[in-house]
Short mmCIF file of the C-alpha atoms (twelve columns), coordinates in Angstrom:
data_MODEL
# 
_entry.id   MODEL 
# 
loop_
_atom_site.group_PDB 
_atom_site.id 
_atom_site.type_symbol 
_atom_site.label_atom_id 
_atom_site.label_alt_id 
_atom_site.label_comp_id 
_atom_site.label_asym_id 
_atom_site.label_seq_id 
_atom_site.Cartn_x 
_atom_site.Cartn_y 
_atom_site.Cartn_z 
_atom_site.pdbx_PDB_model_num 
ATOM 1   C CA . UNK A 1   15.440 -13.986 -59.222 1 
ATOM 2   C CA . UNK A 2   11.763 -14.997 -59.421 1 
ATOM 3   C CA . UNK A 3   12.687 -17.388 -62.293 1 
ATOM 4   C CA . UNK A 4   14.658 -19.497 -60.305 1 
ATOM 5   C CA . UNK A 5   17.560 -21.023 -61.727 1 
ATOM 6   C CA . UNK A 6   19.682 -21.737 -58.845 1 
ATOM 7   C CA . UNK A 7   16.775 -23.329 -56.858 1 
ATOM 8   C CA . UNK A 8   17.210 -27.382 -57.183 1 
ATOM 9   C CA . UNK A 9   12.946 -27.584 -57.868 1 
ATOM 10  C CA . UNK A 10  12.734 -24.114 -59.781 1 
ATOM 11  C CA . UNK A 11  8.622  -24.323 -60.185 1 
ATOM 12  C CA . UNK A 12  8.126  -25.678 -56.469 1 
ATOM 13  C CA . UNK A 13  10.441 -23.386 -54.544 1 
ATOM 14  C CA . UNK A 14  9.464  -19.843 -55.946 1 
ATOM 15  C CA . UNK A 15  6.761  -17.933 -54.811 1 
ATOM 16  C CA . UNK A 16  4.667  -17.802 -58.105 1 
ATOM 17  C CA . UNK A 17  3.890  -21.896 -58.180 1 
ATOM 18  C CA . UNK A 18  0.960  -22.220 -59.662 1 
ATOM 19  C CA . UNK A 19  0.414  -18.321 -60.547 1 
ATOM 20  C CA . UNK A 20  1.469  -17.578 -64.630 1 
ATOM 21  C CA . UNK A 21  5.146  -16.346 -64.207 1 
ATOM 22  C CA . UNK A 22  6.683  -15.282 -67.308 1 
ATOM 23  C CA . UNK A 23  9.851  -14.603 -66.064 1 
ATOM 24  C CA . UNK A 24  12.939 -15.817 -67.928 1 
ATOM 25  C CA . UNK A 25  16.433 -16.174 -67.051 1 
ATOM 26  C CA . UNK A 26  18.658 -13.102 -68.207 1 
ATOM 27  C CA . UNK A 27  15.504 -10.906 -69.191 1 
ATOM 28  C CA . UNK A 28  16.591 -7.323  -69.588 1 
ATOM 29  C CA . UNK A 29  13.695 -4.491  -68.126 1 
ATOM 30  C CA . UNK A 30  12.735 -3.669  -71.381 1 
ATOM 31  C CA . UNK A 31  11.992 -7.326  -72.292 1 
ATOM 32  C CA . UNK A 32  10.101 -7.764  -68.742 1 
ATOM 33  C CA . UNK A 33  7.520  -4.557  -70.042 1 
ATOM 34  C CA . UNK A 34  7.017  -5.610  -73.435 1 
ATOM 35  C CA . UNK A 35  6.445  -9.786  -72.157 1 
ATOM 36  C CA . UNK A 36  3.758  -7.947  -69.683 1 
ATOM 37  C CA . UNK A 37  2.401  -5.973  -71.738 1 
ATOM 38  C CA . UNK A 38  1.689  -8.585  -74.194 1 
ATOM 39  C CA . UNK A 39  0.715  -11.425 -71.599 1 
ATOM 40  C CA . UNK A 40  -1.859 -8.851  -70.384 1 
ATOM 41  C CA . UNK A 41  -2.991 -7.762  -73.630 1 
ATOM 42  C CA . UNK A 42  -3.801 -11.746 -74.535 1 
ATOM 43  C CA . UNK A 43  -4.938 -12.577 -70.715 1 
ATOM 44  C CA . UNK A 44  -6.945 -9.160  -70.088 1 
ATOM 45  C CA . UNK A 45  -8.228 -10.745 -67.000 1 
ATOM 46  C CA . UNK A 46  -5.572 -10.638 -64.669 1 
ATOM 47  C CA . UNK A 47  -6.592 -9.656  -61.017 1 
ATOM 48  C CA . UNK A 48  -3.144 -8.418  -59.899 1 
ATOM 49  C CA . UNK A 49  0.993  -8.090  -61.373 1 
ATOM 50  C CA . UNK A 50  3.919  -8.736  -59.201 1 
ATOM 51  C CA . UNK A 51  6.855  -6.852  -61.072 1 
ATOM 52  C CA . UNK A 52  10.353 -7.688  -60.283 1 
ATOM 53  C CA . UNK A 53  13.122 -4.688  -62.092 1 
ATOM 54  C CA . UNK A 54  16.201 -6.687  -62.848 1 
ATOM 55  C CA . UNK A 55  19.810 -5.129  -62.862 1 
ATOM 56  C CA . UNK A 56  19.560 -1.949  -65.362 1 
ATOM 57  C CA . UNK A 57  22.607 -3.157  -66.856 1 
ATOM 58  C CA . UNK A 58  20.475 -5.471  -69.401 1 
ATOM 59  C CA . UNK A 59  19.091 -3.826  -72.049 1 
ATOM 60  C CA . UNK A 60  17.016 -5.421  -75.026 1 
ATOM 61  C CA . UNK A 61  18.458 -4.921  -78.719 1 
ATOM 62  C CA . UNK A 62  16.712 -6.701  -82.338 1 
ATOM 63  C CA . UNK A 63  18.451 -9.102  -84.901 1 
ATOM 64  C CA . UNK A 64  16.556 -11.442 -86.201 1 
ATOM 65  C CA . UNK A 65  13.850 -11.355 -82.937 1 
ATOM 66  C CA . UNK A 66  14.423 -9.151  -79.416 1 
ATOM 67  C CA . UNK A 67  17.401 -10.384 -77.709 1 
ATOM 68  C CA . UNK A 68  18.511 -9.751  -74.460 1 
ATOM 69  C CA . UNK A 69  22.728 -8.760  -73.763 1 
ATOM 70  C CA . UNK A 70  24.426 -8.007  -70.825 1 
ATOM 71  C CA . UNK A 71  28.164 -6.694  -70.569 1 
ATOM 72  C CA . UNK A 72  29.429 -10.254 -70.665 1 
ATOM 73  C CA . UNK A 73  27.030 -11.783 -73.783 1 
ATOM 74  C CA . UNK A 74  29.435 -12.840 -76.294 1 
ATOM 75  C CA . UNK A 75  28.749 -10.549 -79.682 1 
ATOM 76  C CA . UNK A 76  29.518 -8.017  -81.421 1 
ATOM 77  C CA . UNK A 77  26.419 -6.081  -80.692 1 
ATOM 78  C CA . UNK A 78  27.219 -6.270  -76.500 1 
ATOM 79  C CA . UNK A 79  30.839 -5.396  -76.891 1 
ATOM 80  C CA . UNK A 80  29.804 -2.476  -79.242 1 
ATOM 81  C CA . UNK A 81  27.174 -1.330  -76.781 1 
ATOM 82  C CA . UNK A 82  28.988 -1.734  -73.338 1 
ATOM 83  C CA . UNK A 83  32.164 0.019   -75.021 1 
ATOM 84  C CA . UNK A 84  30.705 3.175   -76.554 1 
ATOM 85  C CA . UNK A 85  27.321 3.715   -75.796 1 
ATOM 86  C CA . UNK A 86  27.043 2.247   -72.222 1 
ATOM 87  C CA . UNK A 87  26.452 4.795   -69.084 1 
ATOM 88  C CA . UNK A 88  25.106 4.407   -65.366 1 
ATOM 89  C CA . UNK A 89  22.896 7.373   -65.923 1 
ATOM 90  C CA . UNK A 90  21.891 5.584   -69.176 1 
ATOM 91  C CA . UNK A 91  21.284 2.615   -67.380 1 
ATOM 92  C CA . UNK A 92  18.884 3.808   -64.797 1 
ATOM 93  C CA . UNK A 93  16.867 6.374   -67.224 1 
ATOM 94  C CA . UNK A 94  15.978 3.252   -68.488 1 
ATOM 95  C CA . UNK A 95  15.151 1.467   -65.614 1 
ATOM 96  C CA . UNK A 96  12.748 4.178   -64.288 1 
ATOM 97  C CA . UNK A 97  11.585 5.185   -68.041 1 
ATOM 98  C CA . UNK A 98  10.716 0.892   -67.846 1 
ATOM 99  C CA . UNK A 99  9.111  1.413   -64.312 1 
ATOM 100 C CA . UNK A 100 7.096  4.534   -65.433 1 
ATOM 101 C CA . UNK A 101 5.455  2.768   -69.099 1 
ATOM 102 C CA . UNK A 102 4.605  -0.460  -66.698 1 
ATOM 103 C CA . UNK A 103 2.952  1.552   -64.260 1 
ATOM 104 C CA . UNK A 104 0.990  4.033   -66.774 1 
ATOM 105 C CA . UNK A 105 -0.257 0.369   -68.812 1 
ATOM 106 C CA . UNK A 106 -1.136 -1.349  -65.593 1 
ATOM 107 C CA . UNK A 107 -3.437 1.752   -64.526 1 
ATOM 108 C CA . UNK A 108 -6.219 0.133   -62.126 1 
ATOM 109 C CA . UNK A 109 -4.521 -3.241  -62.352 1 
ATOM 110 C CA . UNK A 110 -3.068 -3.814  -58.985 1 
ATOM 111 C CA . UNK A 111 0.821  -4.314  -58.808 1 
ATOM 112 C CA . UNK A 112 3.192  -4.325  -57.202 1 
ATOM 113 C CA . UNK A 113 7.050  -3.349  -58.123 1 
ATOM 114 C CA . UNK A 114 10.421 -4.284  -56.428 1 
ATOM 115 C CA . UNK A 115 13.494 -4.438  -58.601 1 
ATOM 116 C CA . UNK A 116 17.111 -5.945  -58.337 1 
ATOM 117 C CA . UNK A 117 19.908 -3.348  -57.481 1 
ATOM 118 C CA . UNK A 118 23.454 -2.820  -57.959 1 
ATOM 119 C CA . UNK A 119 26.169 -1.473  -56.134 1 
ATOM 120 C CA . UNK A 120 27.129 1.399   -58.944 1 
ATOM 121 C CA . UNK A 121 23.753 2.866   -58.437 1 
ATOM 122 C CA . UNK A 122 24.978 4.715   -55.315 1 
ATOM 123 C CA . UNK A 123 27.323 6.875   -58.089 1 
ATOM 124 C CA . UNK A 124 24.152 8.432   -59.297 1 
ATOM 125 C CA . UNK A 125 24.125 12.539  -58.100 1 
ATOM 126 C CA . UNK A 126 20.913 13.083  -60.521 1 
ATOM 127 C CA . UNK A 127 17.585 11.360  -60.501 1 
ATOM 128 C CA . UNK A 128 16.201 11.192  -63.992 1 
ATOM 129 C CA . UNK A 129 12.750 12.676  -64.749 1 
ATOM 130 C CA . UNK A 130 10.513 9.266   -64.829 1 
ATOM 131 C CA . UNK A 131 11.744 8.327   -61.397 1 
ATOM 132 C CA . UNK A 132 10.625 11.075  -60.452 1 
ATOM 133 C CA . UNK A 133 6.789  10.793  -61.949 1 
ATOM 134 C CA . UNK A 134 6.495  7.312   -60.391 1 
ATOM 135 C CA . UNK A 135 5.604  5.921   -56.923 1 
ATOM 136 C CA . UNK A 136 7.906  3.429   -57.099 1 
ATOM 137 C CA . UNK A 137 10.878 6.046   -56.649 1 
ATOM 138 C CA . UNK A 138 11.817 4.033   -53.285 1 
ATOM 139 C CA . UNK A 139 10.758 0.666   -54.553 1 
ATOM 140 C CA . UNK A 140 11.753 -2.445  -52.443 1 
ATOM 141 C CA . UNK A 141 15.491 -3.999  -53.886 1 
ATOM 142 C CA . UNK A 142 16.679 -7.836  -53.403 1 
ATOM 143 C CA . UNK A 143 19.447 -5.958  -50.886 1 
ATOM 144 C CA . UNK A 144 16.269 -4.950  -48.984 1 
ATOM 145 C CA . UNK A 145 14.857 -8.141  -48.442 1 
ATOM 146 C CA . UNK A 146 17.799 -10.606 -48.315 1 
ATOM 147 C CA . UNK A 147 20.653 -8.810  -48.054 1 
ATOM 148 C CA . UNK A 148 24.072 -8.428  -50.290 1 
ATOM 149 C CA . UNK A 149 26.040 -11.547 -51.238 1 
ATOM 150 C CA . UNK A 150 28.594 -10.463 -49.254 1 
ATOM 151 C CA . UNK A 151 26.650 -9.718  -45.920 1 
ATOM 152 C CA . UNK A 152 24.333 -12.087 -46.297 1 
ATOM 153 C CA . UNK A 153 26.307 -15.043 -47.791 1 
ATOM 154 C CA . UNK A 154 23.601 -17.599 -45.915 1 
ATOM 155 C CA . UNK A 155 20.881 -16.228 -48.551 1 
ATOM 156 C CA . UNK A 156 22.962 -16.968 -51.650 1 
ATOM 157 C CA . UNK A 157 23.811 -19.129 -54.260 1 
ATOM 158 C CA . UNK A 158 26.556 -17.964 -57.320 1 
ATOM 159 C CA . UNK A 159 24.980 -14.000 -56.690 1 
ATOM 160 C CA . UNK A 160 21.602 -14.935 -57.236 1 
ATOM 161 C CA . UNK A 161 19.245 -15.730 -54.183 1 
ATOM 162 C CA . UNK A 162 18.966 -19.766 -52.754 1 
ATOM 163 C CA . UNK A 163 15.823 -21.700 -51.453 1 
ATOM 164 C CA . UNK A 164 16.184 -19.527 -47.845 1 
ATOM 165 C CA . UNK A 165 16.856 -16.306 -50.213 1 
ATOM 166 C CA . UNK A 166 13.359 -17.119 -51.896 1 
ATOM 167 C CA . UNK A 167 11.328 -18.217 -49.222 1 
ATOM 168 C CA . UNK A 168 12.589 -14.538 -47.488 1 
ATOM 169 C CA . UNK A 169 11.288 -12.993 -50.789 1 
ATOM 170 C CA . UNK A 170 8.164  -15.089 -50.564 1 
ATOM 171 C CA . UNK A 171 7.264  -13.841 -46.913 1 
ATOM 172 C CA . UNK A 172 7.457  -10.468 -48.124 1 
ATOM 173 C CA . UNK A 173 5.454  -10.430 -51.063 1 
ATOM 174 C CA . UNK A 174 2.485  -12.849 -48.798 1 
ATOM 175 C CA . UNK A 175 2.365  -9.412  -46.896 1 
ATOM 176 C CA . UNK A 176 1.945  -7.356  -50.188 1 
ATOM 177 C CA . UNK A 177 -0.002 -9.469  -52.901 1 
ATOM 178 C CA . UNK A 178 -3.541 -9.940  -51.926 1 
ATOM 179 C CA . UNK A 179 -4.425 -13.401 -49.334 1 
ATOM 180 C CA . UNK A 180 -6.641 -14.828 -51.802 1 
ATOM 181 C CA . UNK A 181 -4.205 -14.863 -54.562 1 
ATOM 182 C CA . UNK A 182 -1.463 -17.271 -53.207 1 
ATOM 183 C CA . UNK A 183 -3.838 -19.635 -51.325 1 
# 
């Protein structure tokens, strides 16, 4: 969402503007940690980390470099993967073991987390364990601050939020992120 595909002046329009953004389309939650990780570990001066989860059903894999898949990438290794091994409790002990590593790096970096959600998550009976050692248990979703596609069609372009979707995200993350960061 924060990349911005669907907006018609991507670097303009999203919230981040002039701020480093390192968000890609497609990125999977284990790409996101391991990008941040490694942005912060070459830039150890950053003053504060906006986090956005994506949808738990990307998940990171390695041939030949870390590639992201989702159920509809095109290979071998995603039909393999979404066929056998794939799970909704998978899914989200990944998410919140993703959530927990972020947090535990970041330490007394301020940051923020809000995530993407998805309609199968309300299936879950059973939290896993790193959801429950973080304080992002009740994080912020998209649904939260723009609403669903279907409810709120005005805020939405092919799933994925428009220009009105992102400045909604944008207000709420002005009343999060520090003043002096964004102005």
């Amino acid at each position: 969402m924060t990349w911005g595909d669907e907006l018609e002046n991507r670097l303009q329009d999203r919230f981040s503007r002039s701020h480093p953004n390192i968000a890609e389309c497609g990125m999977s939650n284990d790409m996101m940690v391991m990008k941040t990780i490694e942005y912060i570990e070459q830039n150890p001066d950053v003053e504060y980390v906006v986090a956005q989860f994506s949808v738990p059903r990307r998940i990171m894999h390695y041939k030949n470099g870390w590639k992201n898949i989702t159920p509809w990438t095109k290979n071998t290794e995603a039909r393999v993967f979404y066929k056998y091994l794939d799970s909704q409790e998978s899914r989200m002990m990944n998410l919140w073991k993703n959530v927990y590593i972020l947090d535990q790096y970041l330490g007394d970096i301020p940051h923020y987390f809000w995530r993407s959600g998805e309609e199968s998550e309300k299936n879950m009976k059973n939290d896993c364990i790193f959801k429950k050692l973080v304080p992002w248990s009740d994080m912020v979703t998209l649904y939260d601050l723009i609403g669903t596609p279907d409810g709120s069609p005005q805020n939405y372009v092919t799933g994925h939020p428009n220009k009105q979707g992102h400045e909604l995200i944008a207000q709420h993350l002005q009343g999060v992120v520090p003043n002096s960061l964004y102005h």
